[in-house]
C-alpha positions in Angstrom: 78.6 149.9 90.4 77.3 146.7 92.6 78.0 143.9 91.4 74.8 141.3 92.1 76.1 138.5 90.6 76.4 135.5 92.9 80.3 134.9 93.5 80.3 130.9 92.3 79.0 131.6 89.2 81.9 131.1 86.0 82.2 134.4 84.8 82.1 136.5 88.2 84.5 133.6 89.7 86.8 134.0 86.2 86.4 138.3 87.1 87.4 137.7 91.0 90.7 135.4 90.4 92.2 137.9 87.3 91.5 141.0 89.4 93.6 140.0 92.4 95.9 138.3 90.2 95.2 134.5 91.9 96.8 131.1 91.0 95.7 127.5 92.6 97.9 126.0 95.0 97.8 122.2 94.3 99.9 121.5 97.3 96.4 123.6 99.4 93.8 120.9 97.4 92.3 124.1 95.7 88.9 123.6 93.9 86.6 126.5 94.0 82.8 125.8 93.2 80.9 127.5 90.4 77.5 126.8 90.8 75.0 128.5 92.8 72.3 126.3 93.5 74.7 123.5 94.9 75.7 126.3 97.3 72.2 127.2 98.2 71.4 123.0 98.2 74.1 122.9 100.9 72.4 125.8 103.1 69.5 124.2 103.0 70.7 120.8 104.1 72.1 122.3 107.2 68.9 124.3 107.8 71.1 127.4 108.2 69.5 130.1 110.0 69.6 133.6 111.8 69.6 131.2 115.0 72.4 129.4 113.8 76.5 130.4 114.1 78.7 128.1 111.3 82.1 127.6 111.1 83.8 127.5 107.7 86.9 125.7 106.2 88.7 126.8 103.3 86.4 129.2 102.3 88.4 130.3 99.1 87.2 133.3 97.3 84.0 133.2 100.0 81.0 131.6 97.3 79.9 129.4 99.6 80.5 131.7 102.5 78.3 134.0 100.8 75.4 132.0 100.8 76.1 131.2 104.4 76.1 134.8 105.7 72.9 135.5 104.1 70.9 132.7 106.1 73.2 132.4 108.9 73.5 134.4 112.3 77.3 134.1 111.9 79.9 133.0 110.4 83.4 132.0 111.0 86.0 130.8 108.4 89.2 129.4 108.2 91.6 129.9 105.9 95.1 129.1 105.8 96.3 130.6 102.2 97.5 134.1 103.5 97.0 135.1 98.8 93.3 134.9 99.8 92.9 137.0 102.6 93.0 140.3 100.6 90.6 138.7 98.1 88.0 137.2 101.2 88.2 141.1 102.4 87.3 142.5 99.2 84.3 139.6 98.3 82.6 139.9 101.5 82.9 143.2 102.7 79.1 143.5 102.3 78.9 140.9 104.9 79.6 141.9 108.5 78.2 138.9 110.1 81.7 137.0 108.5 84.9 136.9 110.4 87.8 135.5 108.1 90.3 133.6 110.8 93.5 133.4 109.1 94.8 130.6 110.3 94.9 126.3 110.3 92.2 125.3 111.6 93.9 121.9 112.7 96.0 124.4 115.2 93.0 126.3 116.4 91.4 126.2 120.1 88.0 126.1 118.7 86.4 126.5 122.1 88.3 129.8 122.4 88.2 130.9 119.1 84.4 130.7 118.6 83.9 131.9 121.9 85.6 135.5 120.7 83.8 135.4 117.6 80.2 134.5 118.0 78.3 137.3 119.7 75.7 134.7 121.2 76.2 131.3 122.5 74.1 129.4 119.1 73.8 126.0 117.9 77.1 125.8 115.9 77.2 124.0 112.7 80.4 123.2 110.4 79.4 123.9 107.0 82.3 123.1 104.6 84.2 122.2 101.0 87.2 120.2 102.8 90.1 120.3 100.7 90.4 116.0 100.0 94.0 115.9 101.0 93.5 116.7 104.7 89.5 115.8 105.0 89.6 113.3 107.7 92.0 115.1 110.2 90.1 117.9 109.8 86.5 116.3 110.9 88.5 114.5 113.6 89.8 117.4 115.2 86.4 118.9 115.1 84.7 115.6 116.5 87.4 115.2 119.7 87.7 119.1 120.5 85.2 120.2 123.0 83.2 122.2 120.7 79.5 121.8 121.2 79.2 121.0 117.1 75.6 119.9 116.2 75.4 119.4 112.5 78.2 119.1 109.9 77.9 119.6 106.1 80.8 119.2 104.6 81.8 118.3 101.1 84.4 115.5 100.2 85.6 112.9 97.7 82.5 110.3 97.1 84.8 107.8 97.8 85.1 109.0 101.6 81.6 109.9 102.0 80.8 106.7 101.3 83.0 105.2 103.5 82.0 107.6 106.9 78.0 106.0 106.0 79.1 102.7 105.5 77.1 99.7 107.2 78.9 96.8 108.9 79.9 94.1 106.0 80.2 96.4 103.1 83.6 97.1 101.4 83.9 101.1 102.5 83.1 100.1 106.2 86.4 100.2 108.1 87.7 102.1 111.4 86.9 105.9 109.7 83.3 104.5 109.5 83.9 103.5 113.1 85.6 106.7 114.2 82.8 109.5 112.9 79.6 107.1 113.5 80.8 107.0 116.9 80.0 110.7 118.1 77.6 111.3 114.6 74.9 109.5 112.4 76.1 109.9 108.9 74.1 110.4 106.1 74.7 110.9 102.0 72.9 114.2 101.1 73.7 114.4 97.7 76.5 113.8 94.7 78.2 117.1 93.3 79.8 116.3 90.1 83.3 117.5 89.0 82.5 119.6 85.9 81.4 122.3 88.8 84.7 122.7 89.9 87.5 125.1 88.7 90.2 123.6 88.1 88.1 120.3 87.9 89.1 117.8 90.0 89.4 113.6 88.7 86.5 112.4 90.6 82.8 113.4 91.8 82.2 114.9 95.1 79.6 114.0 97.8 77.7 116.0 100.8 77.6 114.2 104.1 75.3 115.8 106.5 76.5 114.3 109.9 74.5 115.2 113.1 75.5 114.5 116.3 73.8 111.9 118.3 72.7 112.6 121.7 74.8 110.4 123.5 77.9 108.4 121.5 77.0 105.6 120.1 78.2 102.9 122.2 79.7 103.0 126.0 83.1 102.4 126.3 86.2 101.9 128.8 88.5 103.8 127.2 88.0 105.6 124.3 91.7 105.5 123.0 91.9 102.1 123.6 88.4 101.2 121.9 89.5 103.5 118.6 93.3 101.4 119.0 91.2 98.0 118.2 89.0 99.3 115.3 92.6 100.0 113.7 93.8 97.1 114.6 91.0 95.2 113.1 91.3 96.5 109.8 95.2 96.6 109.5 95.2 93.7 107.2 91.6 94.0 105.6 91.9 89.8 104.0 93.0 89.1 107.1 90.6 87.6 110.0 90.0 89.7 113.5 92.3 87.0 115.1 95.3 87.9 113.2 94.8 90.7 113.1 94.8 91.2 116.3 98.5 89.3 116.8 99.5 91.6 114.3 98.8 94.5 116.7 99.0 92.9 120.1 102.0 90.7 119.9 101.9 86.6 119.6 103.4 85.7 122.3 101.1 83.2 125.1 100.5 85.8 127.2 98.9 88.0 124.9 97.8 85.3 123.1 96.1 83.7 126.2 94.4 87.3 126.6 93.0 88.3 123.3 91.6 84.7 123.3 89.7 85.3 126.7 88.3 88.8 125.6 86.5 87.0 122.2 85.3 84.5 124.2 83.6 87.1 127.0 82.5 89.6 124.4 81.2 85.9 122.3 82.9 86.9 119.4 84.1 84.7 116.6 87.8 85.2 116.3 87.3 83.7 112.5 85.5 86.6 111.6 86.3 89.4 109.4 86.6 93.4 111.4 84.4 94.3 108.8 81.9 92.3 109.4 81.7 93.6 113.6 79.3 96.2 114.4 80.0 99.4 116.2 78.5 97.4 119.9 80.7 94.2 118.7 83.7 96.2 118.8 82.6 98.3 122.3 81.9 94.7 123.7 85.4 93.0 122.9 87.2 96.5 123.6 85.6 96.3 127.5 86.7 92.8 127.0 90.2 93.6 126.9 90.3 96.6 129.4 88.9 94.2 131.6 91.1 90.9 131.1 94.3 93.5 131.0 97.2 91.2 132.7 
């Protein structure tokens, strides 16, 4: 008999984990959603469609990538727990538009893997419940592959959601603010709350839709040297930019004579806090520096 029942409800999640015999992995950051209309909320806030392809991570026992291969035109998913591929095969084998990728997706050529899988070249969109201990590699290595991605939804700890959308002179706002707002604009969707999990994690969850702006937020020399400063600057958060800075770029007069130069060309107040620098501050002293380099 077919079972109808959407996977991420309780009872059909409860079913599902006893047939194949499945324990969590704490060690994999585990938490498998059981309710469907977050599911559906999430689809909608990407504005998945049949002219849409989606990359997944961690799909688990596949609830959420169930509701993406019904709206999407396909879908590719991660996953790195080999337990779950048998249990992926047998959940979504009414869903041919799914390909399960059994593999880290930190150690995947996404350009080459999505070019294998997606039948026609789409918008791509990275719709996602990241597991919290590796959430912010994981965007990264999305953000600085060459993947065209357009849109991501992805799920995370409130607590990191909230610091990817901070503004300049609030407490979250540090250099992963820096680092995502740079290639995306971030935006808090909506709160999921814990008692939706099983197992339940200790704190509530949050969906950041991030979309990717057309050209990167600021204009800079070098990249790796501009993302090197906005670490730098908030090293020591009660610390002010100038030390900061000797912290990072030595104290001797040389560099001294040179960090002291760059504030005073990009007219930057070497008193003031990193967080309190915006995104085109911190563009304008990095050209500073590449410029004033000894």
């Amino acid at each position: 008999m077919k079972d109808n029942r959407d996977i991420a409800t309780p009872s059909k999640t409860r079913d599902i984990l006893k047939k194949h015999g499945f324990t969590f992995k704490k060690s994999l950051g585990q938490n498998f959603l059981t309710e469907p209309n977050i599911l559906r909320k999430i689809v909608e806030t990407g504005a998945i469609d049949d002219k849409t392809n989606v990359i997944e991570v961690g799909p688990g026992i596949g609830a959420l990538t169930e509701h993406l291969a019904r709206s999407a035109h396909q879908v590719l998913a991660f996953e790195i727990d080999d337990r779950l591929i048998p249990v992926l095969q047998d959940t979504l084998r009414e869903y041919p538009n799914v390909t399960v990728q059994h593999q880290d997706v930190l150690t995947a050529n996404l350009p080459q893997v999505t070019k294998e899988v997606f039948t026609e070249a789409l918008p791509i969109k990275v719709v996602a419940n990241l597991p919290y201990y590796i959430t912010t590699p994981i965007m990264m290595h999305f953000l600085e592959s060459d993947l065209p991605v357009a849109e991501m939804v992805v799920m995370m700890q409130k607590e990191v959601a909230d610091r990817i959308s901070a503004a300049p002179g609030t407490k979250a706002y540090g250099s992963l603010t820096i680092a995502v707002q740079y290639y995306m604009e971030a935006k808090l969707a909506f709160i999921v709350p814990k008692t939706v999990f099983v197992p339940q994690p200790n704190v509530d969850s949050a969906i950041l839709k991030l979309t990717r702006r057309p050209q990167l937020a600021v204009t800079v020399t070098s990249e790796k040297e501009f993302f090197k400063l906005t670490k730098a600057a908030f090293q020591l958060r009660r610390k002010t930019l100038w030390n900061n800075l000797l912290h990072s770029y030595g104290k001797d007069d040389d560099a001294k004579a040179w960090l002291t130069a760059s504030l005073e060309q990009a007219a930057i107040d070497p008193k003031r806090r990193g967080e309190t620098l915006s995104l085109e501050e911190f563009a304008r002293l990095s050209n500073a520096m590449e410029a004033l380099k000894g």
